[in-house]
Backbone as a ProteinNet text record, in pm:
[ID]
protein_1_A
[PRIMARY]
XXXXXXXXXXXXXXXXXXXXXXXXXXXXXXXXXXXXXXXXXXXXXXXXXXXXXXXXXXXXXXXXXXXXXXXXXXXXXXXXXXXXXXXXXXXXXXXXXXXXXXXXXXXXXXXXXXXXXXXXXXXXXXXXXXXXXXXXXXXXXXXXXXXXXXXXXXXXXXXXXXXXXXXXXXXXXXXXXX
[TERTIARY]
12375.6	12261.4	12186.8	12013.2	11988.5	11924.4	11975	11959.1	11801.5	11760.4	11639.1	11575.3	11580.4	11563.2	11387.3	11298.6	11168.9	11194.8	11285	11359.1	11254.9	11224.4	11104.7	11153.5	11289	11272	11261.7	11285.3	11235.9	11063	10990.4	10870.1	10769.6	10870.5	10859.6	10852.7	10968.8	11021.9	10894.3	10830.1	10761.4	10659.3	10589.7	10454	10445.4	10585.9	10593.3	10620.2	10677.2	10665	10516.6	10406.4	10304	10225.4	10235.3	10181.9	10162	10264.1	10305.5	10246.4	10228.7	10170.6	10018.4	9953.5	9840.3	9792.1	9862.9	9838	9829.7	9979	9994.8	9811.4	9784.1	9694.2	9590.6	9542.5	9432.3	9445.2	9546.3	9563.7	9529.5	9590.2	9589.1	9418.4	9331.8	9216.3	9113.2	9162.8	9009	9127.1	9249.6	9311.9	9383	9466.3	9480.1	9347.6	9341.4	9235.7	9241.3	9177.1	9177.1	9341.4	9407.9	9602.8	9683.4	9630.2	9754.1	9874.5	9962.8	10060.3	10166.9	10278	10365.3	10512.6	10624.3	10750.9	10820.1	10884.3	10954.8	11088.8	11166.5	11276.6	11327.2	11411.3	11430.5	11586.8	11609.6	11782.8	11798.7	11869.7	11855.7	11893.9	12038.8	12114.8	12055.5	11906.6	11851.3	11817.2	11852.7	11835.9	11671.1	11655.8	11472.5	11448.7	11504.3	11444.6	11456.5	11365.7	11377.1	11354.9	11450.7	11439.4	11528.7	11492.9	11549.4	11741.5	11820	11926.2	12041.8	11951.4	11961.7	11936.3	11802.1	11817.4	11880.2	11927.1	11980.3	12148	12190.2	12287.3	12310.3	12207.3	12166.3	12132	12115	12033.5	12126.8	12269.7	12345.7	12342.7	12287.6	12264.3	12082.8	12053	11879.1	11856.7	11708.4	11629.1	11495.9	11432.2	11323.6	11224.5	11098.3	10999.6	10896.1	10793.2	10656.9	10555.8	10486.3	10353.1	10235.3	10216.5	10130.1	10019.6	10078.5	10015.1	10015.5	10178	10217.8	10225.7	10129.6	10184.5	10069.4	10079.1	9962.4	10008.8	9910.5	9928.5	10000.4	9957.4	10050.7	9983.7	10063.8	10049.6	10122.7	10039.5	10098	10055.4	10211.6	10181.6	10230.5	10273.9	10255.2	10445.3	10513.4	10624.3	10681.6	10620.2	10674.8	10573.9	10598	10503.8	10576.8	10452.7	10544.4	10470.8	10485	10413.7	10479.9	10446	10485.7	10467.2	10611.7	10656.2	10685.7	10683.3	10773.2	10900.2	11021.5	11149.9	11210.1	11188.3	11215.5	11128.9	10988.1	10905.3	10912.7	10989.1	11052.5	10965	10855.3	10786.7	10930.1	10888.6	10913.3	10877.9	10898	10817.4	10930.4	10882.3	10986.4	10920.4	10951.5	10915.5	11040.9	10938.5	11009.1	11003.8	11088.7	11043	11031.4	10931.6	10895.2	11025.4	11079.5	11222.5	11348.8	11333.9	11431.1	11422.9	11263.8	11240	11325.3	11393.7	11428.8	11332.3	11253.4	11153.4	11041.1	10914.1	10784.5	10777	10699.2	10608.9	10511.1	10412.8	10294.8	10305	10320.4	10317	10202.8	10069.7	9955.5	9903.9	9982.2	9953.2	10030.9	10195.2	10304.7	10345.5	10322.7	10338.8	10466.3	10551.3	10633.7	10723.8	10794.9	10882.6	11007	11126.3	11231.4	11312.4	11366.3	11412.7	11550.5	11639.1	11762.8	11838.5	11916.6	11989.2	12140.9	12202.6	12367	12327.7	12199.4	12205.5	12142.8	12067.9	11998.5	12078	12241.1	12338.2	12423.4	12417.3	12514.5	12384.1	12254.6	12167.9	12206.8	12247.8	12221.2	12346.9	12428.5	12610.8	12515.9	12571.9	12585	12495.2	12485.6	12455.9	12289.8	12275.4	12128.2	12018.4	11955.6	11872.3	11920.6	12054.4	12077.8	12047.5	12020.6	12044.4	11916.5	11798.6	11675.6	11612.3	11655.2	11628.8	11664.7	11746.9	11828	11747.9	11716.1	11646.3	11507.6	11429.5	11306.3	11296.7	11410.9	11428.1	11419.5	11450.8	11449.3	11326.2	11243.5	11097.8	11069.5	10968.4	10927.2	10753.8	10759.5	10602.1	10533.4	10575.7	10506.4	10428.9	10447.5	10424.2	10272.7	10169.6	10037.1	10044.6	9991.9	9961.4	9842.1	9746.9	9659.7	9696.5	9623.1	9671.6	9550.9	9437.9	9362.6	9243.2	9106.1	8984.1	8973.1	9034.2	9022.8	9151.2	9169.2	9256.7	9264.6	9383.9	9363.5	9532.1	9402.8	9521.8	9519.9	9456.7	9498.7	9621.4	9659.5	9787.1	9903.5	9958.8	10032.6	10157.5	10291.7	10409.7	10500.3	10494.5	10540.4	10686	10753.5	10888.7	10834.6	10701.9	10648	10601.6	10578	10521.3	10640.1	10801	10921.8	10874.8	10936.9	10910.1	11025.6	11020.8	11102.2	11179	11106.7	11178.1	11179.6	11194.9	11225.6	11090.7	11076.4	10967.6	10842	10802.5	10688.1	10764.9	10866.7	10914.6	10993.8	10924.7	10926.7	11049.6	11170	11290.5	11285.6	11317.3	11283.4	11458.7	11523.3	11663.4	11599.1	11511.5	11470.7	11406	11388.1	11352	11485.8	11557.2	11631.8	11774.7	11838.3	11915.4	12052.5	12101.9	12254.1	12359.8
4495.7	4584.9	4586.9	4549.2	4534.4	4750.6	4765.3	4875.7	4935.9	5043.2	5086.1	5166.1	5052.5	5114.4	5222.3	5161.9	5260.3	5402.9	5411.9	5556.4	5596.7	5472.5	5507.8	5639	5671.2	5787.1	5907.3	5921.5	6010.6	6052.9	5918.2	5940.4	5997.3	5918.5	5949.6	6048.5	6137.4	6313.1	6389.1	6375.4	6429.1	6419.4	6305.5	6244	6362.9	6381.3	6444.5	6606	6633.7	6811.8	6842.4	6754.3	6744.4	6812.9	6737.3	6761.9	6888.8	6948.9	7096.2	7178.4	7149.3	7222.4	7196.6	7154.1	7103.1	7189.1	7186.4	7249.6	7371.5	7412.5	7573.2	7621.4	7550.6	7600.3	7635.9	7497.1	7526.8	7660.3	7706.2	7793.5	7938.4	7933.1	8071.8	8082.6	7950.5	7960.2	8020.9	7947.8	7972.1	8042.8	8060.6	8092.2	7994.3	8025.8	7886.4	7823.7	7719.4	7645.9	7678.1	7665	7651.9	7735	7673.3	7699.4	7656.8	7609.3	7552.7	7650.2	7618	7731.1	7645.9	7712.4	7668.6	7717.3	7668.4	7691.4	7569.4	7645.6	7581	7646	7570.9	7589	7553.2	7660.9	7649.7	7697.7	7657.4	7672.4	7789.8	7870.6	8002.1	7973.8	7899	7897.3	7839	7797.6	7720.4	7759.4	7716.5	7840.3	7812.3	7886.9	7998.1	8060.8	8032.4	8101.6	8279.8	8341.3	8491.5	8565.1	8651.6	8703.5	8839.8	8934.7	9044.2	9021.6	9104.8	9065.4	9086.5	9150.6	9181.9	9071.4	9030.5	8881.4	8794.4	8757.5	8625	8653.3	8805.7	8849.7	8762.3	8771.2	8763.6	8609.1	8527.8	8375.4	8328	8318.4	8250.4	8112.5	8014.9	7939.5	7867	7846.4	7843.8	7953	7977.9	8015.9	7952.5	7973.6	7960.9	8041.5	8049.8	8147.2	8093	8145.6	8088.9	8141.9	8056.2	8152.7	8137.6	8249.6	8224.1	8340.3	8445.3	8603.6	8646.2	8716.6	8783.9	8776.2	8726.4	8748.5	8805.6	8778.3	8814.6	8770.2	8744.3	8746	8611.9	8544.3	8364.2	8319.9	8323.1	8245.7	8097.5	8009.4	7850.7	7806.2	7795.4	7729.8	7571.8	7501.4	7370.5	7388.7	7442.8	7429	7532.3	7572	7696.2	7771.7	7882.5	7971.7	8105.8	8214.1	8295.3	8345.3	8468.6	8516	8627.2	8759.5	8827.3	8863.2	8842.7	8879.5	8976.7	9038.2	9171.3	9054.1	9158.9	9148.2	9277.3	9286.7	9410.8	9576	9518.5	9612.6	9648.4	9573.2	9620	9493.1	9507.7	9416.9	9361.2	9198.3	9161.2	9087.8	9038	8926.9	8818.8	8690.6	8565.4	8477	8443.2	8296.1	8171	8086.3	7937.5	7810.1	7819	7676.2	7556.4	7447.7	7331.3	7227.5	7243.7	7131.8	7236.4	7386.7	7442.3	7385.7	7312.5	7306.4	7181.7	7227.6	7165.4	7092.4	7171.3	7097.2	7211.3	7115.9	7182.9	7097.7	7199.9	7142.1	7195.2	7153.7	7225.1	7219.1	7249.4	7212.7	7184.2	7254.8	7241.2	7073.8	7019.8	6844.6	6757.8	6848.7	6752.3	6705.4	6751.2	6678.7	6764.3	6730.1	6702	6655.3	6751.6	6625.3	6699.3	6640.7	6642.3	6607.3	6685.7	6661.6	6650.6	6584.1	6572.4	6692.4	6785.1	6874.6	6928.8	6956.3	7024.6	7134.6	7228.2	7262	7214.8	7142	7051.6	6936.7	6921.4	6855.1	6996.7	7075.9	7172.3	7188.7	7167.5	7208.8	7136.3	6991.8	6819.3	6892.3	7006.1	7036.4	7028.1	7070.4	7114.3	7194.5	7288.3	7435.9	7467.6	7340.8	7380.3	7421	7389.6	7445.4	7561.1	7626.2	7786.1	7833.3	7794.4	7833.7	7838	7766.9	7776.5	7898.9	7893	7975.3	8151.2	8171.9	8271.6	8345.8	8219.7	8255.3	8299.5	8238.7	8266.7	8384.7	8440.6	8592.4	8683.5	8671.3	8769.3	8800.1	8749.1	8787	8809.6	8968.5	9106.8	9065.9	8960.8	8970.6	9097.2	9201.8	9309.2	9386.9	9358.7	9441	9350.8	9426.9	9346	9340.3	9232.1	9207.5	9090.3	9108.4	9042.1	8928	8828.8	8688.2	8643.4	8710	8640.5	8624.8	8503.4	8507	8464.6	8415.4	8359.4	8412.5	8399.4	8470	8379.4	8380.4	8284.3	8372.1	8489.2	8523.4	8480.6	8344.8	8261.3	8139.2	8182.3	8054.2	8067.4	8207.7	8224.9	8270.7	8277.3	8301.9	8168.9	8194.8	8077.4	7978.3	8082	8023.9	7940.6	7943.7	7893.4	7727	7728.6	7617.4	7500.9	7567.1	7523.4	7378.9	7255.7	7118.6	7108.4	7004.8	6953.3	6859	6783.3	6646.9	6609.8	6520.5	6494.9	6362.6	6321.6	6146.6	6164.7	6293.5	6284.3	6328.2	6350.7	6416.4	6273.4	6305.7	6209.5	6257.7	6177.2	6202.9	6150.7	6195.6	6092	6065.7	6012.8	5941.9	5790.6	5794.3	5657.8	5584.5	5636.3	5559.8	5530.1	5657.3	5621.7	5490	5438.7	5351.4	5352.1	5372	5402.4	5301.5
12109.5	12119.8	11986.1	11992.8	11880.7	11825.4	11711.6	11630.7	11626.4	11710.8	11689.8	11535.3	11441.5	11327.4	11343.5	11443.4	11458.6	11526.9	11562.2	11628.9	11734.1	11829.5	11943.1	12061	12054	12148.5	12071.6	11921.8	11858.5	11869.4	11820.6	11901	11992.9	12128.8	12203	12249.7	12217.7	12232.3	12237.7	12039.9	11982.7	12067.1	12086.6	12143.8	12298.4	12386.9	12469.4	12469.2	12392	12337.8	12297.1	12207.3	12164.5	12292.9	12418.8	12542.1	12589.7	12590.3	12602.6	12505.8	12385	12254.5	12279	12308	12354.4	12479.3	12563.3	12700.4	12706	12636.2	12583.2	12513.4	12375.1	12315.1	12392.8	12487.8	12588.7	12663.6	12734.8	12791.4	12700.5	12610.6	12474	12457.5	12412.3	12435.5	12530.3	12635	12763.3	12912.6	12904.9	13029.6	13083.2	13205.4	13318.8	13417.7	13346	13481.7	13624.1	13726.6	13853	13873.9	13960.8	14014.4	13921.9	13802.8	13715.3	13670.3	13683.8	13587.5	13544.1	13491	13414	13448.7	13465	13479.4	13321	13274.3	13167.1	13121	13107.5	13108.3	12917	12890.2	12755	12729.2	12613.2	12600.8	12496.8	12520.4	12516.2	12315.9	12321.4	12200.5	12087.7	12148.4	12015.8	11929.4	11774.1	11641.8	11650.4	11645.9	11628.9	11765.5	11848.8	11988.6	11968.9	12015.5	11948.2	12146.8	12131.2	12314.2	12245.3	12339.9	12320.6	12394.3	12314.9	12324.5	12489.7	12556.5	12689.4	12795.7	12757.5	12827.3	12790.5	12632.7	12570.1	12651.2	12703.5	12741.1	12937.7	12958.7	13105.9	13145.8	13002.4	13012.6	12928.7	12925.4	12792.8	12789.3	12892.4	12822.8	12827.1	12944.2	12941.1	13017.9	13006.1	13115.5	13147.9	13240.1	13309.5	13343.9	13264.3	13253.5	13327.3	13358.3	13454.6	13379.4	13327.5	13280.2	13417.8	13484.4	13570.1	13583.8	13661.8	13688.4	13550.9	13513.6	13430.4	13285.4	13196.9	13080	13014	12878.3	12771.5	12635.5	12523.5	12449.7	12401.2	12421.4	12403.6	12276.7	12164	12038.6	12047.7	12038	11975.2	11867	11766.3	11676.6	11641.9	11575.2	11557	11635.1	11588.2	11622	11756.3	11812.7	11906.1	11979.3	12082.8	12107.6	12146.6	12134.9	12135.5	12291.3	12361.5	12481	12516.7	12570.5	12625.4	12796.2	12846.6	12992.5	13043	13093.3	13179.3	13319.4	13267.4	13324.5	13376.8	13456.8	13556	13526.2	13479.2	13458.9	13304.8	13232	13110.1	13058.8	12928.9	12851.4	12763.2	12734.6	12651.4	12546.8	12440.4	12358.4	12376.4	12361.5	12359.6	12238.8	12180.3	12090	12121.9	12171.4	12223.8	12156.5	12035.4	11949.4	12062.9	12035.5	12154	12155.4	12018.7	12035.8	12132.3	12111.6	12272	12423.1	12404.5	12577	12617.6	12741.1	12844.8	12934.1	12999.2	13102.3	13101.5	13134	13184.9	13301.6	13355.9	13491.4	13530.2	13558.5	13631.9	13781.6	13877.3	13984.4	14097.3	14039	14093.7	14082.9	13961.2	13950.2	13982	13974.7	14018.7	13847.3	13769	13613.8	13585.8	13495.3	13456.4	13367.3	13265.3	13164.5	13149.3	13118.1	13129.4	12988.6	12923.5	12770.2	12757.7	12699.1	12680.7	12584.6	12626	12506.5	12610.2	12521.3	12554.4	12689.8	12671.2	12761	12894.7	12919.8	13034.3	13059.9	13001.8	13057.7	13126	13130.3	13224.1	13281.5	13328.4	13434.2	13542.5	13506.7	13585.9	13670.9	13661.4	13732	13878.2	13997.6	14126.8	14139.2	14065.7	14088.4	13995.8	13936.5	13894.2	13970.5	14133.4	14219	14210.9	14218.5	14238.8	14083	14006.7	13842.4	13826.7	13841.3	13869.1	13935.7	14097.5	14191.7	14136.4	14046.5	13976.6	13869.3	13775.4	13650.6	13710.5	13813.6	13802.8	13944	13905	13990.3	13941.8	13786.9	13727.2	13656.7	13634.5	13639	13765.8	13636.3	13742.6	13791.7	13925.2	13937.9	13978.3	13992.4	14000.5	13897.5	13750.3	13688.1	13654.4	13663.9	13697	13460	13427	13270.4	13262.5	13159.4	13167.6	13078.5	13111	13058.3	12981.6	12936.6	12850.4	12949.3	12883.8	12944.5	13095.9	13084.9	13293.4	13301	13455.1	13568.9	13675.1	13738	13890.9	13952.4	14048.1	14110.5	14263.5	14267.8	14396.8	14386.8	14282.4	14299.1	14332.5	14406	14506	14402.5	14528	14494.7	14400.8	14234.4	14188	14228.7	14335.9	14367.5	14515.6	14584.6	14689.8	14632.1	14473.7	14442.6	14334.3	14368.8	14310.7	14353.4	14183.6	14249.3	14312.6	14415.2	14570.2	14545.7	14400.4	14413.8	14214.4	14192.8	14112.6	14046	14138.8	14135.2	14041.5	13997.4	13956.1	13758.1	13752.3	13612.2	13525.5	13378.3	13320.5	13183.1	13213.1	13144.3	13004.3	12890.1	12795.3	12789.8	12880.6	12880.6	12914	12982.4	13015.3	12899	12804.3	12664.9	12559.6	12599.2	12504.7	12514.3	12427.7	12452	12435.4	12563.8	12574.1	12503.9
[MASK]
++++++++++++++++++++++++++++++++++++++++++++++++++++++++++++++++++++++++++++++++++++++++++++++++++++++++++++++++++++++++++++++++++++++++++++++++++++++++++++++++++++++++++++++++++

């Protein structure tokens, strides 16, 4: 096996977290476009991730947040973002460094990426559709919060728009070299 001295899935990673930092900002700017929203999945144990200690209690190892209806207040900076959710009517603040994320997806496009870490190897178990289905239960869509200059409260129930399949999400295992 020849030695990747250019460290192209390092790159790669970056080039693909970048995406998300990008998307995020747009959103913090002008709102969600049209139905777009966001489900992303992040690993709870990662040093900088900041969550009140009740959820980090409730999410020990990832969770899965939706930015869609419910939030406000979404700062992105070069390394992270921060946003505030309500979880059972109870506000919270989260800051999500971009090297914690596990996966984004939009589902209104079918887009998709998929990141390699300790915890998105205990997602790949049996029981990840129920671990999914779980986490994004515990966000409170009832508690109405404004999300900034636009609004799109036609994009439905975010567990109605769960992805089905896998074909459209882009792993960066497939770059890297076993």
């Amino acid at each position: 096996m020849v030695d990747d001295l250019m460290h192209y899935d390092t790159l790669t990673e970056t080039a693909m977290r970048s995406v998300i930092r990008d998307a995020l900002r747009r959103v913090a700017r002008e709102g969600l476009p049209g139905a777009h929203h966001f489900f992303i999945t992040f690993d709870t144990n990662f040093d900088g991730v900041g969550m009140a200690d009740r959820l980090r209690a409730a999410h020990p190892t990832a969770m899965t947040i939706v930015l869609q209806h419910q939030f406000r207040d979404l700062v992105v900076t070069e390394t992270g973002f921060s946003v505030e959710l309500s979880f059972n009517q109870i506000p919270e603040r989260l800051a999500i460094p971009f090297d914690s994320i596990i996966s984004f997806f939009d589902p209104q496009v079918e887009f998709g990426l998929r990141f390699s870490s300790p915890a998105a190897d205990a997602l790949d178990g049996e029981d990840a559709e129920h671990f999914e289905e779980e986490e994004l239960a515990h966000i409170d869509s009832d508690a109405p919060m404004d999300k900034g200059p636009k609004t799109n409260s036609d994009a439905g129930d975010p567990l109605e728009n769960e992805p089905t399949n896998g074909d459209n999400i882009v792993s960066i295992d497939s770059f890297r070299n076993k």
